[in-house]
C-alpha positions in Angstrom: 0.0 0.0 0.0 2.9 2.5 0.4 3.8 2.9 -3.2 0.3 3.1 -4.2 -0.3 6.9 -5.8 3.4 7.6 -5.6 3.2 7.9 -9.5 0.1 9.9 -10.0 1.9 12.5 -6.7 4.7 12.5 -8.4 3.5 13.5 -11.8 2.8 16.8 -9.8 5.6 17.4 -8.2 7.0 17.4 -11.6 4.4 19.6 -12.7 5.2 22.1 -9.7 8.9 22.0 -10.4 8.7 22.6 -14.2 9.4 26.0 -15.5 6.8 25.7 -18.4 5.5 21.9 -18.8 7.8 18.9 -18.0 8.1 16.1 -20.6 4.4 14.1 -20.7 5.5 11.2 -18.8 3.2 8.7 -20.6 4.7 5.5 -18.9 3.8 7.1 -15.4 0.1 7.8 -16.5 -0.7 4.3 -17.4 1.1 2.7 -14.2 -0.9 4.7 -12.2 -4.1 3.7 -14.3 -2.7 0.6 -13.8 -2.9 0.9 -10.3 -6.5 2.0 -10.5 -8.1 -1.3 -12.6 -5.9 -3.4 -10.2 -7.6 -1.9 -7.0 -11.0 -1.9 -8.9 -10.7 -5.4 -9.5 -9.5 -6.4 -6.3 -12.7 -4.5 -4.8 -14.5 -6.8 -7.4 -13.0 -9.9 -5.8 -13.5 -9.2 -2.4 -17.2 -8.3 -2.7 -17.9 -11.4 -4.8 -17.0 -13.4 -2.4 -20.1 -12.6 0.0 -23.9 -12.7 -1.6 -25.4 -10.1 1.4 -23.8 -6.9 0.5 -25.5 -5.2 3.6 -23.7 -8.2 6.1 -19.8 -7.7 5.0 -17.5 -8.2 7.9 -16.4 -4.6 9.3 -12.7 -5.7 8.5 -14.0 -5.8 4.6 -15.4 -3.0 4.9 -12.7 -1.1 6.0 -10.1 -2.8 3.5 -13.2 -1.5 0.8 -13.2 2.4 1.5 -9.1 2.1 1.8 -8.8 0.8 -1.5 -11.7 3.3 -3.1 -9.9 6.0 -1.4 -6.6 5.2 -3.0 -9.0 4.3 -6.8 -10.5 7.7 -6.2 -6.6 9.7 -5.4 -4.8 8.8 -8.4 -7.7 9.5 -10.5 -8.1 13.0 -9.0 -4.0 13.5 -9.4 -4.1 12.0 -13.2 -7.2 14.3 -14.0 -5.4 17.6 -12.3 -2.3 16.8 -14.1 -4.0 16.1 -17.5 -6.1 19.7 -16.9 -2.9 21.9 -15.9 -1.4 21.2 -18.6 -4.1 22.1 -21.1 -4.4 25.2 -19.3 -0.8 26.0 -19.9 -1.1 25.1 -23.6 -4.3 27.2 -24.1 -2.3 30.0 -22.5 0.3 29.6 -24.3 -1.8 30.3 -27.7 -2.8 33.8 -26.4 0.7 34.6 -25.3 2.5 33.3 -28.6 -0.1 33.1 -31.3 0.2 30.1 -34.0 4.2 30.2 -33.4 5.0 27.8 -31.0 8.5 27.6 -30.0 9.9 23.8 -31.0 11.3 23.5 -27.6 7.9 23.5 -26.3 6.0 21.6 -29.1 8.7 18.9 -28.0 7.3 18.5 -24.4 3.5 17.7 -25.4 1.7 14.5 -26.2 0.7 14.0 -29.5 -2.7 14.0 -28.0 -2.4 17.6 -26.7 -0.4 18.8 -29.9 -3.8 17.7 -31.6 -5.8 19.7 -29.2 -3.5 22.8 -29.9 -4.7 22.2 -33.1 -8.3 22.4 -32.7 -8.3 25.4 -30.0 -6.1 27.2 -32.8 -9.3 26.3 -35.0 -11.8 27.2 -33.2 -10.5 30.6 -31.7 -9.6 31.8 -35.9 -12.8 30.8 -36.4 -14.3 33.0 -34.2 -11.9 35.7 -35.0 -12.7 35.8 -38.5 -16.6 35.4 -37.5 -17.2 36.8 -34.4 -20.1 39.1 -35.9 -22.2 38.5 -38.9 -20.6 39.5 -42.0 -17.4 41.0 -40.3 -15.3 42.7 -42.7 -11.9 42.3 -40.7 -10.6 39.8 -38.0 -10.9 40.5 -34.8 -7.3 39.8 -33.0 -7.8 38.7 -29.5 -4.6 38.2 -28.7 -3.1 41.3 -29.3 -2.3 43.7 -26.4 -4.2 46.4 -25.8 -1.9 49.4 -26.5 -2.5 53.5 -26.8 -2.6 55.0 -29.8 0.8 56.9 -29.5 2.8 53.6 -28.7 1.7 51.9 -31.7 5.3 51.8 -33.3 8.1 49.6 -31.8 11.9 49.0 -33.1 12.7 45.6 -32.9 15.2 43.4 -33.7 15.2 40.3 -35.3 16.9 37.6 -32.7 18.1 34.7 -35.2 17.6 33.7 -39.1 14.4 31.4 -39.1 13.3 30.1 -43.1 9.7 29.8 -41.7 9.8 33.5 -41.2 10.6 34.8 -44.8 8.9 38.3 -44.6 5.8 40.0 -43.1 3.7 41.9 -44.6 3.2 45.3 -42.7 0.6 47.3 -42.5 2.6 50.4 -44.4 5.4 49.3 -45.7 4.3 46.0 -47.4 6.7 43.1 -47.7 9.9 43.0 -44.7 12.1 40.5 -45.3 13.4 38.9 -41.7 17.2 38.8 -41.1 18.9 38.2 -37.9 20.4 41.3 -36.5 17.8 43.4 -38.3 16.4 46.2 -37.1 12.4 47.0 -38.1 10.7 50.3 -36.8 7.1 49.0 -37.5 4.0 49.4 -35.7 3.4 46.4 -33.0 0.2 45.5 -34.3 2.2 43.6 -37.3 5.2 41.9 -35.1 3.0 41.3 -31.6 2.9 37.8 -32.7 6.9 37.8 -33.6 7.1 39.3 -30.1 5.9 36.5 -28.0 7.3 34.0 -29.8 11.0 35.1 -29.2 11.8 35.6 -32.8 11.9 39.4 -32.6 13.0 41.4 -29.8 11.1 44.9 -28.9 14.2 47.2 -28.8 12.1 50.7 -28.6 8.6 52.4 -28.4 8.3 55.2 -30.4 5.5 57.8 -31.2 6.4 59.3 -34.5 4.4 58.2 -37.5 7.3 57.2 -39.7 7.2 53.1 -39.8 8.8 50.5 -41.8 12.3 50.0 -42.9 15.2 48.1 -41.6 19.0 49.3 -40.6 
């Protein structure tokens, strides 16, 4: 009985001690489910072995509610491990947009990479449709920012072929290059922003945008 749960606890203690998400630990989720059909089934043994339910020896009984309790503790830890870490993937689509870091992507089951997937689907789908007959997407995950700190220098952190260019909203086409500097307006590189490819250097409240040096 004293290693029963250790997995499921220790799944969050890992949690806890992870920076972002630890690695999912697959094989330690299905020993603990294992743990729960083998309890289950040894409740199932016990009780068959008596036909009056309501006459079970108080020693059973006891041995019954110890066993559901442990049944009923790694499911809750399984369960609040399983939700924390969709709560830190749906959070990390508002802070970084569609461009997940690698690093990250490499720490998630293929299970929650999938439902990354659909929650990107479903919140550009309300984006794009969030009122009848919308002429132009509504970006939730921007920040809110005043009008007079619309334009930001940044600097582009490393050479990435994914990026290519971005198309600004005044200046068109910017081609991405490491160690190049943009003075655009944050609107068109808040997504670049939070996902570590571009770095905000300076805010600035002149109307000139677009460019590189």
């Amino acid at each position: 009985m004293v290693l029963h749960v250790k997995k499921s606890v220790q799944l969050l203690r890992d949690l806890k001690r992870a920076r972002w998400l630890p690695q999912f630990n697959d094989k330690a989720i299905k020993e603990a489910v294992e743990e729960i059909r083998s309890d289950s089934q040894e409740m199932k043994l016990l009780v068959a072995e008596h036909q009056d339910l309501d006459e079970l020896p108080r020693e059973l009984v006891t041995g019954l509610i110890l066993l559901n309790d442990l049944v009923e503790r790694n499911k809750r830890c399984i369960l609040a491990y399983l939700n924390a870490r969709l709560e830190v993937i749906e959070r990390l689509r508002w802070e970084v947009g569609l461009m997940v870091p690698e690093e990250k992507l490499q720490k998630l089951h293929d299970a929650e990479k999938q439902y990354l997937n659909n929650y990107n689907a479903s919140l550009d789908k309300y984006m794009k449709r969030y009122v009848p007959n919308c002429k132009q997407p509504l970006d939730l995950t921007a920040d809110i920012e005043a009008p007079e700190d619309m334009n930001v220098q940044v600097r582009v952190v490393a050479d990435d072929p994914s990026l290519g260019g971005i198309v600004t909203t005044d200046s068109g086409v910017v081609r991405l290059r490491q160690g190049y500097q943009l003075l655009v307006k944050r609107s068109d590189v808040e997504h670049l922003i939070k996902a570590g490819k571009v770095v905000h250097v300076a805010t600035h409240r002149s109307d000139v945008v677009g460019g590189g040096f």
